[in-house]
Every structure is written in structure tokens, then in C-alpha cells.
VOPAGU-2260 file (C-alpha; in pm, 1 decimal, decimal comma):
REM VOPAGU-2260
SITE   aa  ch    i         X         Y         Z
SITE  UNK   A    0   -4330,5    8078,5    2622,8
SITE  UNK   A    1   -4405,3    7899,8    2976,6
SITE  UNK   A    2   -4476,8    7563,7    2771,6
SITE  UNK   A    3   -4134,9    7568,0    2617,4
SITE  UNK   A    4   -3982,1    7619,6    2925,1
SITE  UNK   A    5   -4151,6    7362,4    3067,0
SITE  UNK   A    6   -4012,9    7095,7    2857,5
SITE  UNK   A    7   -3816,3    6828,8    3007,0
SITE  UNK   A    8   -3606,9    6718,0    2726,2
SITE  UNK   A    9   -3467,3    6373,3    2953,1
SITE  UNK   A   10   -3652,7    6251,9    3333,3
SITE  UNK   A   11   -3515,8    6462,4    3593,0
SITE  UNK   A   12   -3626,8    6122,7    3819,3
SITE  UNK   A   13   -3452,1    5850,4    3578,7
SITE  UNK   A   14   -3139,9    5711,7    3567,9
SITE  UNK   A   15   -2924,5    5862,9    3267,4
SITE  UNK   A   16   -2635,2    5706,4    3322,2
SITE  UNK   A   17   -2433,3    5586,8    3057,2
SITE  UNK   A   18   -2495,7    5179,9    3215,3
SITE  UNK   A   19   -2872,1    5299,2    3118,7
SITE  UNK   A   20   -2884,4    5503,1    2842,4
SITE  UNK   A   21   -2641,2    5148,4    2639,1
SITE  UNK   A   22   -2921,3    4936,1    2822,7
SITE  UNK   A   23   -3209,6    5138,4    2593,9
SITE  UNK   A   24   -3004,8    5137,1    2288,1
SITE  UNK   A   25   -2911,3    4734,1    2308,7
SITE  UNK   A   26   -3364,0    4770,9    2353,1
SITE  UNK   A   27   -3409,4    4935,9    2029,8
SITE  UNK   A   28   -3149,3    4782,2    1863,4
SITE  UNK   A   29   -3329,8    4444,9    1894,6
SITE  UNK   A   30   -3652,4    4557,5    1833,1
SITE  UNK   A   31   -3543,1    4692,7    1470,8
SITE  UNK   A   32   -3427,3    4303,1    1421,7
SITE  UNK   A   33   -3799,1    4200,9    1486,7
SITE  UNK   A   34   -3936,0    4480,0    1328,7
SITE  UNK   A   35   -3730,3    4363,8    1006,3
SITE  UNK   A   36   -3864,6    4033,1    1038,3
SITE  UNK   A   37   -4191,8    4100,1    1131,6
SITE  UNK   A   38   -4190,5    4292,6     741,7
SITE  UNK   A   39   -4026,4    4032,2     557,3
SITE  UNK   A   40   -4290,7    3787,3     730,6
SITE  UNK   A   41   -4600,9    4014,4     635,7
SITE  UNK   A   42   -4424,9    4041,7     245,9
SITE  UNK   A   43   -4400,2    3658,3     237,2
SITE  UNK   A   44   -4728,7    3620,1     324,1
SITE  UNK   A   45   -4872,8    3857,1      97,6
SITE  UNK   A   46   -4708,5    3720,3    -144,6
SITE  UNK   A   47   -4838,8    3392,7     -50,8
SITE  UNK   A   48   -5179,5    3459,8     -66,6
SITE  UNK   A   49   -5165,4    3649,9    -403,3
SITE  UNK   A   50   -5005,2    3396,2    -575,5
SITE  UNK   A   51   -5253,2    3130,2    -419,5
SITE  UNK   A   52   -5567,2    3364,6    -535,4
SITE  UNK   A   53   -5366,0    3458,3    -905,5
SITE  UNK   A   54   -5343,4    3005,3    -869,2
SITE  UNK   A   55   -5707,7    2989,9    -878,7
SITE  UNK   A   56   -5836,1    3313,7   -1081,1
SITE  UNK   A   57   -5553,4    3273,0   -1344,6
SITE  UNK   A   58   -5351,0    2942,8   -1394,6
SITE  UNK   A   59   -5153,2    3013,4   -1654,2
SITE  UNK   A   60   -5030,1    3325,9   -1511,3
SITE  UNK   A   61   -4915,2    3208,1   -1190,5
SITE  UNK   A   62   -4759,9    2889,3   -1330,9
SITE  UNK   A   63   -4577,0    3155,6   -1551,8
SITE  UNK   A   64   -4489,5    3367,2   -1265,1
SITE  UNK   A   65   -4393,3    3069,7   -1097,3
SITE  UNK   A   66   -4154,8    2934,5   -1352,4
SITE  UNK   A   67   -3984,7    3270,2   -1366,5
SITE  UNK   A   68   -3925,1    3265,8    -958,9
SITE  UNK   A   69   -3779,9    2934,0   -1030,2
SITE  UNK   A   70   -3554,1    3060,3   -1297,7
SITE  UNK   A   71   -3400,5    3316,9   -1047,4
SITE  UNK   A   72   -3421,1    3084,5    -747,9
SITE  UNK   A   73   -3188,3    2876,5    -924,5
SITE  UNK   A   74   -2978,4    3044,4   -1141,6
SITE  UNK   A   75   -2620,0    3137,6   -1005,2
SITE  UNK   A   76   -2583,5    3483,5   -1176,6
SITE  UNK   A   77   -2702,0    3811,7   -1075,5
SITE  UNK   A   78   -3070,1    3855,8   -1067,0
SITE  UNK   A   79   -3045,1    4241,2   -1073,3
SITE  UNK   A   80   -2790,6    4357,8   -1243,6
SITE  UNK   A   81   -2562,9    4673,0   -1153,3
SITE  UNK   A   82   -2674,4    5024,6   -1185,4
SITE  UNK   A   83   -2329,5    5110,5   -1225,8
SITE  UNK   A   84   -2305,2    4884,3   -1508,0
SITE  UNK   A   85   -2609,9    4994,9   -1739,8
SITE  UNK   A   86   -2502,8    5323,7   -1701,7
SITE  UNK   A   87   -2166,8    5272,2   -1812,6
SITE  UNK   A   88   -2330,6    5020,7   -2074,4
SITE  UNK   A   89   -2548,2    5310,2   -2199,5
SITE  UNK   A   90   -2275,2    5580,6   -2216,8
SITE  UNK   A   91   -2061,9    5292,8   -2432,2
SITE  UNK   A   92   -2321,8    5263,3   -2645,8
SITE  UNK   A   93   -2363,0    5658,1   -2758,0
């Protein structure tokens, strides 16, 4: 019971004012920006690399796989279509 009450929930010594507590939000707000790029960066590499090791283990795959990212790269329509939609789509169709 002496542990809990213990427990500083915020530093007694820092400054919680509302000037500082904005200051560590703006912080962490910025690092979840990087932190987003830093995963689409690692995904894009991955990606990369597989498709350079599928290149050289199986052509024909990865010229297939790459001819399908091309389709959707350049076509203007949705690439996923709506939940919504195929549901409403598959309730139509009983």
C-alpha cells in the first residue's frame, strides 16, 4: 500500500503549466508525423527488395505483379472499391 502511495502521477519539480504541457503535445504530435513516415519508408523498402529478389528468383511473376501495379497506378477509378457498396451489392442480389 506504501508503493501506491508513493506514486507521483506528474513531477512535483516540473513545470505543468498549460505553456508546457501544449509545448509536449506540439512534441508528440510531430513525432507521430515521423513515426508515419518512418513506416511508410520501411514498407517501401520492403517492398523494394521483394520485388527485386521475386525479379531474379521468378521473372514472370514479378513482371506480372508489375504490370498489375501499373494497371492501378494508372487507372483513374477506384482501386478498392466500397464496403458499403458490396454489401448493398450482395443484399440486391438475394
Amino acid at each position: 500500500m506504501d508503493e501506491i502511495s508513493e506514486t507521483v502521477l506528474y513531477d512535483e519539480a516540473g513545470d505543468d503549466s498549460t505553456e508546457a504541457l501544449l509545448n509536449e503535445y506540439e512534441d508528440r504530435k510531430s513525432r507521430s508525423h515521423d513515426d508515419v513516415i518512418t513506416m511508410q519508408t520501411a514498407v517501401c523498402l520492403t517492398l523494394g527488395a521483394l520485388f527485386l529478389a521475386l525479379h531474379f528468383l521468378y521473372p514472370e511473376t514479378a513482371e506480372a505483379l508489375l504490370n498489375e501495379l501499373k494497371k492501378y497506378t494508372t487507372d483513374t477509378s477506384f482501386v478498392v472499391k466500397n464496403p458499403i457498396d458490396i454489401v448493398i451489392s450482395y443484399f440486391h442480389s438475394r
